[in-house]
N, CA, C and O atoms as CSV, one atom per row, in Angstrom:
chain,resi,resn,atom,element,x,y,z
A,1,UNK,N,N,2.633,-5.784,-12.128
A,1,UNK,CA,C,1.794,-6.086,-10.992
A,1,UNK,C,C,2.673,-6.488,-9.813
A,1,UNK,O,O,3.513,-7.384,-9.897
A,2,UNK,N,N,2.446,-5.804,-8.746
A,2,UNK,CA,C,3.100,-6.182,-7.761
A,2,UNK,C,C,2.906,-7.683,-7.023
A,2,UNK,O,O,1.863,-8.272,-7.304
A,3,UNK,N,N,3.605,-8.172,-6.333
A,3,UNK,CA,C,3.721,-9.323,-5.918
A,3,UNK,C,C,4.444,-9.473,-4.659
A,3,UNK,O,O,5.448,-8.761,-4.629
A,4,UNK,N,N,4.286,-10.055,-3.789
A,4,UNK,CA,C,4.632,-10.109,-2.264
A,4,UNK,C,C,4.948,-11.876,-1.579
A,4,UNK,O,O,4.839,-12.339,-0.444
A,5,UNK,N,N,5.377,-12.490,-2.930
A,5,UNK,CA,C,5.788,-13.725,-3.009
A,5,UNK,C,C,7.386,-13.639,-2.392
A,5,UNK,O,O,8.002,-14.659,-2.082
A,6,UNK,N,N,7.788,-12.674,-2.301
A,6,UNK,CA,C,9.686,-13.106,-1.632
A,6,UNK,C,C,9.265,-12.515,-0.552
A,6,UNK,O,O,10.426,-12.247,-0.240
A,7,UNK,N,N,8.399,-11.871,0.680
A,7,UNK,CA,C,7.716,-11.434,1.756
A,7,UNK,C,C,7.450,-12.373,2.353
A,7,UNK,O,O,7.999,-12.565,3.438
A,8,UNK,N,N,6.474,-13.312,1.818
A,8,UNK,CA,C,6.126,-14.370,2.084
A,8,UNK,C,C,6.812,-15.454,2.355
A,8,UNK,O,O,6.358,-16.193,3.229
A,9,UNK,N,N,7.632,-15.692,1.914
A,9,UNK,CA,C,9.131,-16.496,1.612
A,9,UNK,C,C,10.143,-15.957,2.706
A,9,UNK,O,O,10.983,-16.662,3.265
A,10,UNK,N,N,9.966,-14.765,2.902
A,10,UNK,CA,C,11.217,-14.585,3.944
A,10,UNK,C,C,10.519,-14.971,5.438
A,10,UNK,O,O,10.941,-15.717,6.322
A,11,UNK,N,N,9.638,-14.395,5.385
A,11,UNK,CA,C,8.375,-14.564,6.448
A,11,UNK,C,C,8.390,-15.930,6.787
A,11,UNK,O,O,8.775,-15.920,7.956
A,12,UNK,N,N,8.182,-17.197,6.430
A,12,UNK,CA,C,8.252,-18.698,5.877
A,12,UNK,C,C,9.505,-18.962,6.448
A,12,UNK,O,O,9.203,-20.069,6.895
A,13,UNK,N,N,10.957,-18.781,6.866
A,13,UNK,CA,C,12.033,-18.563,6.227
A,13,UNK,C,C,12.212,-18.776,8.181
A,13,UNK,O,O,12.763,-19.658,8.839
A,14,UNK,N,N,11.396,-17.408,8.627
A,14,UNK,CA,C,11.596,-17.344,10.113
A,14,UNK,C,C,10.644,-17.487,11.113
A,14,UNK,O,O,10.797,-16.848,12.154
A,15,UNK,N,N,9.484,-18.372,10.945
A,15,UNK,CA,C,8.431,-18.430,11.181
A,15,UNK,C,C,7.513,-19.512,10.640
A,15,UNK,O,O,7.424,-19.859,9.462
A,16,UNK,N,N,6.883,-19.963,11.619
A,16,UNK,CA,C,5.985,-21.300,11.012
A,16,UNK,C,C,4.882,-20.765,10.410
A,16,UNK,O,O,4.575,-19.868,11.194
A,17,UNK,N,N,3.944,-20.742,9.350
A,17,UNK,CA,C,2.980,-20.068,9.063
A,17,UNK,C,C,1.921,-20.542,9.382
A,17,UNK,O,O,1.589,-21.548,8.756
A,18,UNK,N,N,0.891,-19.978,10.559
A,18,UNK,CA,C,-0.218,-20.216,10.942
A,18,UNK,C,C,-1.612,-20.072,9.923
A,18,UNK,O,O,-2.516,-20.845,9.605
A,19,UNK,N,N,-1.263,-18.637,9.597
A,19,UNK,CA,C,-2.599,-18.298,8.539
A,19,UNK,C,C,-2.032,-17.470,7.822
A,19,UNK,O,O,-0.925,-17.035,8.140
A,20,UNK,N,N,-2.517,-17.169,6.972
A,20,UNK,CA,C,-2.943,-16.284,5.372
A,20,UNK,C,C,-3.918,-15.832,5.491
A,20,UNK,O,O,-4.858,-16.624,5.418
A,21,UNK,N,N,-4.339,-13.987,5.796
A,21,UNK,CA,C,-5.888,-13.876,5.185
A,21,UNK,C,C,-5.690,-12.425,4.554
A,21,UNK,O,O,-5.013,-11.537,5.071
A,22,UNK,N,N,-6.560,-12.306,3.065
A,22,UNK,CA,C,-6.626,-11.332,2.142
A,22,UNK,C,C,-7.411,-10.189,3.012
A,22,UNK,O,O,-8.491,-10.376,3.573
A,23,UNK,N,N,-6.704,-9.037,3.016
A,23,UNK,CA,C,-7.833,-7.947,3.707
A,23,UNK,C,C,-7.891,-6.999,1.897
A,23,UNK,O,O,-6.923,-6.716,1.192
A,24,UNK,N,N,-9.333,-6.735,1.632
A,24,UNK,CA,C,-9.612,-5.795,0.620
A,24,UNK,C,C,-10.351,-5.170,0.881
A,24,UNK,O,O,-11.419,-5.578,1.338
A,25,UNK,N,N,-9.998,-3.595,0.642
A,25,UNK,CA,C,-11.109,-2.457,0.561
A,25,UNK,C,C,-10.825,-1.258,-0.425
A,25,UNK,O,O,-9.847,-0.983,-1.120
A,26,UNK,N,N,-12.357,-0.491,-0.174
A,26,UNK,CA,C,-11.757,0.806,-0.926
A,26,UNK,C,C,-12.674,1.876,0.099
A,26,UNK,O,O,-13.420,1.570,1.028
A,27,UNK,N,N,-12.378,3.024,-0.353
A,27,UNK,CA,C,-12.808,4.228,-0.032
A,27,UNK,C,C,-12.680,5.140,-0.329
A,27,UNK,O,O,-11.808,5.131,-1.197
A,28,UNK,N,N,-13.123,6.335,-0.109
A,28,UNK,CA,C,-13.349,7.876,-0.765
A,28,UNK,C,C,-12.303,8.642,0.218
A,28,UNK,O,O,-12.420,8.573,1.442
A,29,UNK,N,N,-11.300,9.357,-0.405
A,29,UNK,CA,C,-10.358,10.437,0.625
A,29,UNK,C,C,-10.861,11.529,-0.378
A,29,UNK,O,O,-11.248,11.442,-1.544
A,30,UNK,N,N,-10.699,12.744,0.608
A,30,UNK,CA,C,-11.094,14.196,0.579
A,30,UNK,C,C,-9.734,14.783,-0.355
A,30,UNK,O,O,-8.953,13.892,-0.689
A,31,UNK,N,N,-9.523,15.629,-0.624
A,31,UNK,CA,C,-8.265,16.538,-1.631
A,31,UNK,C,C,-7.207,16.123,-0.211
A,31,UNK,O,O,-6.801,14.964,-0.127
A,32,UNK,N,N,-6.851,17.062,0.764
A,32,UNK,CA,C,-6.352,16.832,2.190
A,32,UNK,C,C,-5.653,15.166,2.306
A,32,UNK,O,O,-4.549,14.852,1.861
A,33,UNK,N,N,-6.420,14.436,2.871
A,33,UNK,CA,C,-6.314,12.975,2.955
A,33,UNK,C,C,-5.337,12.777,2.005
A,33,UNK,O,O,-4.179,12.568,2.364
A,34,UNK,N,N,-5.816,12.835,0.191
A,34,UNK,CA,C,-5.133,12.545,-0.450
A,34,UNK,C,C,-3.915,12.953,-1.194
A,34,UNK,O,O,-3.520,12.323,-2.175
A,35,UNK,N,N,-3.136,14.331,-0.584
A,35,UNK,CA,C,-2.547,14.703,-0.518
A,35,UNK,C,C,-1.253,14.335,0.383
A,35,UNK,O,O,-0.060,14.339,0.076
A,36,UNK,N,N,-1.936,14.000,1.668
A,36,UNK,CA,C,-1.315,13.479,2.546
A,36,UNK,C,C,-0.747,12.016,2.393
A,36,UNK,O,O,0.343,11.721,2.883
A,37,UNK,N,N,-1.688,10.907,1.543
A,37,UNK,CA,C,-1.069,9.980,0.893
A,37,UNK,C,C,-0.288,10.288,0.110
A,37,UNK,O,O,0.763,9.953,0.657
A,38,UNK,N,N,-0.050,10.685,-0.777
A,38,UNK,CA,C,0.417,10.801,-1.914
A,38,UNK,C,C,2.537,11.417,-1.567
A,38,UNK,O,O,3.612,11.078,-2.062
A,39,UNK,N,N,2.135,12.340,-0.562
A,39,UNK,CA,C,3.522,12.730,0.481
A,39,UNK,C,C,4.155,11.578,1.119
A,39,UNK,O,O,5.367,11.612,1.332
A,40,UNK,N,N,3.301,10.335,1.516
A,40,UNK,CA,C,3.711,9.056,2.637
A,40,UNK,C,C,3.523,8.136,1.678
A,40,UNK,O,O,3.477,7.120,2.371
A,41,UNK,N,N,3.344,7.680,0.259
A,41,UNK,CA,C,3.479,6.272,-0.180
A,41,UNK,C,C,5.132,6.061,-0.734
A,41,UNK,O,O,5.437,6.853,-1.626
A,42,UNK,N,N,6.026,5.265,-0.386
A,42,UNK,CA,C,7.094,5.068,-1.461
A,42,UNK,C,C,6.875,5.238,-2.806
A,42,UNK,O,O,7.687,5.646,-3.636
A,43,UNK,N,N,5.642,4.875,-2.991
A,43,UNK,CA,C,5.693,4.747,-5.020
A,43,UNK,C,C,5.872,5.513,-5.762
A,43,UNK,O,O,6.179,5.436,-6.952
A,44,UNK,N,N,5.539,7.061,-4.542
A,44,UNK,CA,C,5.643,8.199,-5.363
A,44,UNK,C,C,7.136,9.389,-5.190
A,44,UNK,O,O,7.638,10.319,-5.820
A,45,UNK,N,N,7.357,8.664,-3.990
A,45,UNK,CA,C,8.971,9.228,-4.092
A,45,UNK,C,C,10.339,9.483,-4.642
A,45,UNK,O,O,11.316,10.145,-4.291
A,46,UNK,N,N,9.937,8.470,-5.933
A,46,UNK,CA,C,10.885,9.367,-6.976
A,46,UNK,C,C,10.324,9.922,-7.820
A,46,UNK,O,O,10.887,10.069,-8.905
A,47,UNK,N,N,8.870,10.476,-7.575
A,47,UNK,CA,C,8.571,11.150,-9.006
A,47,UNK,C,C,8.916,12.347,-9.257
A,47,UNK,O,O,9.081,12.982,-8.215
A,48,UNK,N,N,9.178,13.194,-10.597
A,48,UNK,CA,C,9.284,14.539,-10.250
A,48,UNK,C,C,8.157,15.190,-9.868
A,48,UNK,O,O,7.103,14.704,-9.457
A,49,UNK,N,N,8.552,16.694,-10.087
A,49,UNK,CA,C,8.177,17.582,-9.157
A,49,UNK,C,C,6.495,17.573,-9.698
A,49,UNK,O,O,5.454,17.373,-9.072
A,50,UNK,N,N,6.766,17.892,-11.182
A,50,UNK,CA,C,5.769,17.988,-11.623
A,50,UNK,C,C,4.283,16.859,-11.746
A,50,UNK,O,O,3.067,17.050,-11.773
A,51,UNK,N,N,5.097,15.761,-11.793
A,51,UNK,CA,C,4.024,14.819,-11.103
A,51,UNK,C,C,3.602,14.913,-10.059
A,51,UNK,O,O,2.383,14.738,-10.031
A,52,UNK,N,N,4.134,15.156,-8.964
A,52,UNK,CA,C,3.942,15.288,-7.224
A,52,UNK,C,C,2.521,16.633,-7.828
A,52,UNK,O,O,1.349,16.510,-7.473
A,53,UNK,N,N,2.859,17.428,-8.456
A,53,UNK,CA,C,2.255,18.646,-8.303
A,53,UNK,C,C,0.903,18.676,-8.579
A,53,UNK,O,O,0.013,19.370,-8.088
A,54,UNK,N,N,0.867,17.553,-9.709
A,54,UNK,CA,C,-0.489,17.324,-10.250
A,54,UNK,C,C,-1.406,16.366,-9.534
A,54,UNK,O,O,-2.624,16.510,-9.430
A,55,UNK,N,N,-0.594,15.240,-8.985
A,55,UNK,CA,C,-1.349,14.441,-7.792
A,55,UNK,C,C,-1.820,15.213,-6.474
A,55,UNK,O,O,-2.684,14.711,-5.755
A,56,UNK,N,N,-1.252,16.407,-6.183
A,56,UNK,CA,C,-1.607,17.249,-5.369
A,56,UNK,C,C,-3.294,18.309,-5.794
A,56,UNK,O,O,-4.195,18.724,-5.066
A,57,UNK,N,N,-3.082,18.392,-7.093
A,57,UNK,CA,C,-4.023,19.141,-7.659
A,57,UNK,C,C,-5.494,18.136,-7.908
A,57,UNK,O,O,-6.563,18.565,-8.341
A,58,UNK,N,N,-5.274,17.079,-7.609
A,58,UNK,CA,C,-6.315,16.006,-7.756
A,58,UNK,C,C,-7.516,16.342,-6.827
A,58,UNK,O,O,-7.181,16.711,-5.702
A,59,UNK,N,N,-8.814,16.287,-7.072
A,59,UNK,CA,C,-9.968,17.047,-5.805
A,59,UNK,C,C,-10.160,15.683,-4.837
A,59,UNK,O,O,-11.071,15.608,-4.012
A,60,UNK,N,N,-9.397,14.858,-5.007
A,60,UNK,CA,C,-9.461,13.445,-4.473
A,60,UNK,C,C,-10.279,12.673,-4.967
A,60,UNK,O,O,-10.789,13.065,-6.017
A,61,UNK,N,N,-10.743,11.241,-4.402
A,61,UNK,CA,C,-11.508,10.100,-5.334
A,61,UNK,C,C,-11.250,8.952,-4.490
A,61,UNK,O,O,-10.691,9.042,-3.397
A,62,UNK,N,N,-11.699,7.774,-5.054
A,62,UNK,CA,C,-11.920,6.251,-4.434
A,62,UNK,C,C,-10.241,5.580,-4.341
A,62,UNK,O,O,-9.600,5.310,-5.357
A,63,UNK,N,N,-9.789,5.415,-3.147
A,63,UNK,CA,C,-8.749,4.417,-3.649
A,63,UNK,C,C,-8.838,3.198,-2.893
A,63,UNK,O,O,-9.312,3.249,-1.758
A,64,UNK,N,N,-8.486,2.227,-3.324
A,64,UNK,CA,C,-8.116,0.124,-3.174
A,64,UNK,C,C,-7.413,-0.119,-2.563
A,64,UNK,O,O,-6.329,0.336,-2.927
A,65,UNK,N,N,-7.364,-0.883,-1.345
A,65,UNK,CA,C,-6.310,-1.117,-0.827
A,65,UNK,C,C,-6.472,-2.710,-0.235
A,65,UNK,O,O,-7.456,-3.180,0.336
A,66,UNK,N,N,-5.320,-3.311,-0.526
A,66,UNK,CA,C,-5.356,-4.891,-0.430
A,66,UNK,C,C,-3.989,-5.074,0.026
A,66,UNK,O,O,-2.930,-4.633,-0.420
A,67,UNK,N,N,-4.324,-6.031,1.286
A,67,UNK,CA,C,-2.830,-5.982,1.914
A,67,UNK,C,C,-3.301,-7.934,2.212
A,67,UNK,O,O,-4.427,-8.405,2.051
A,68,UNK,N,N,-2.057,-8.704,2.660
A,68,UNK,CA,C,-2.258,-9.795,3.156
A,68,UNK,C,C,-1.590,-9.585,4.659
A,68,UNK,O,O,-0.631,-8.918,5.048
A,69,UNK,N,N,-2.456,-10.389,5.271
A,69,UNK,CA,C,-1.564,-10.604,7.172
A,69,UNK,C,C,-1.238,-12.250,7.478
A,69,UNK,O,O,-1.857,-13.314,7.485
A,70,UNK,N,N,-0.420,-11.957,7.623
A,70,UNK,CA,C,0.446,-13.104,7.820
A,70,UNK,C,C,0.763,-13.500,9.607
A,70,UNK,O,O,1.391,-12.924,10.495
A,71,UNK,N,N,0.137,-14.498,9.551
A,71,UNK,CA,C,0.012,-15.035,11.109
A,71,UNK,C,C,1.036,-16.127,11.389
A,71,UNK,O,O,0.776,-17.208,10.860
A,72,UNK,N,N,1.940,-16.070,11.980
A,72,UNK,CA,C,3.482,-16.695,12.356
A,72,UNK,C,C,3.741,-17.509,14.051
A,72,UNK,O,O,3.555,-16.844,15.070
A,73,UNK,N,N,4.041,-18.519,14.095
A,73,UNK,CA,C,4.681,-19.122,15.318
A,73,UNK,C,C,6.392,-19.420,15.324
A,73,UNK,O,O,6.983,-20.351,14.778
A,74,UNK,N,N,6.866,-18.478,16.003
A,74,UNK,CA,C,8.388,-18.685,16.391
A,74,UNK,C,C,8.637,-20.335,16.474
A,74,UNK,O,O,9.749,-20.779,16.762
């Protein structure tokens, strides 16, 4: 499971921390869309070929996305 605790920490590090707030969602991408993710995420940039090929072949579906924003005073 990923974790964004040394982000936070570096962030902390150079910056006073004002706020913390959780953004969560999901949604439906088209084959296209998700193709186009799948070309632009790091996670998938070392996969081989043949993985790339089959995430390409996907008709698309729902994906999650949860990020934190971090609000900072110099």
């Amino acid at each position: 499971m990923y974790s964004n605790a040394a982000t936070i920490q570096r962030f902390a590090a150079s910056f006073s921390l004002i706020d913390c707030e959780r953004v969560a969602y999901s949604f439906r991408l088209d084959q296209p869309s998700l193709a186009a993710l799948v070309q632009m995420t790091p996670l998938t940039w070392g996969a081989a070929p043949q993985q790339l090929a089959q995430a390409h072949e996907l008709e698309g579906g729902e994906i999650s996305v949860e990020f934190t924003v971090l609000v900072g005073r110099k």
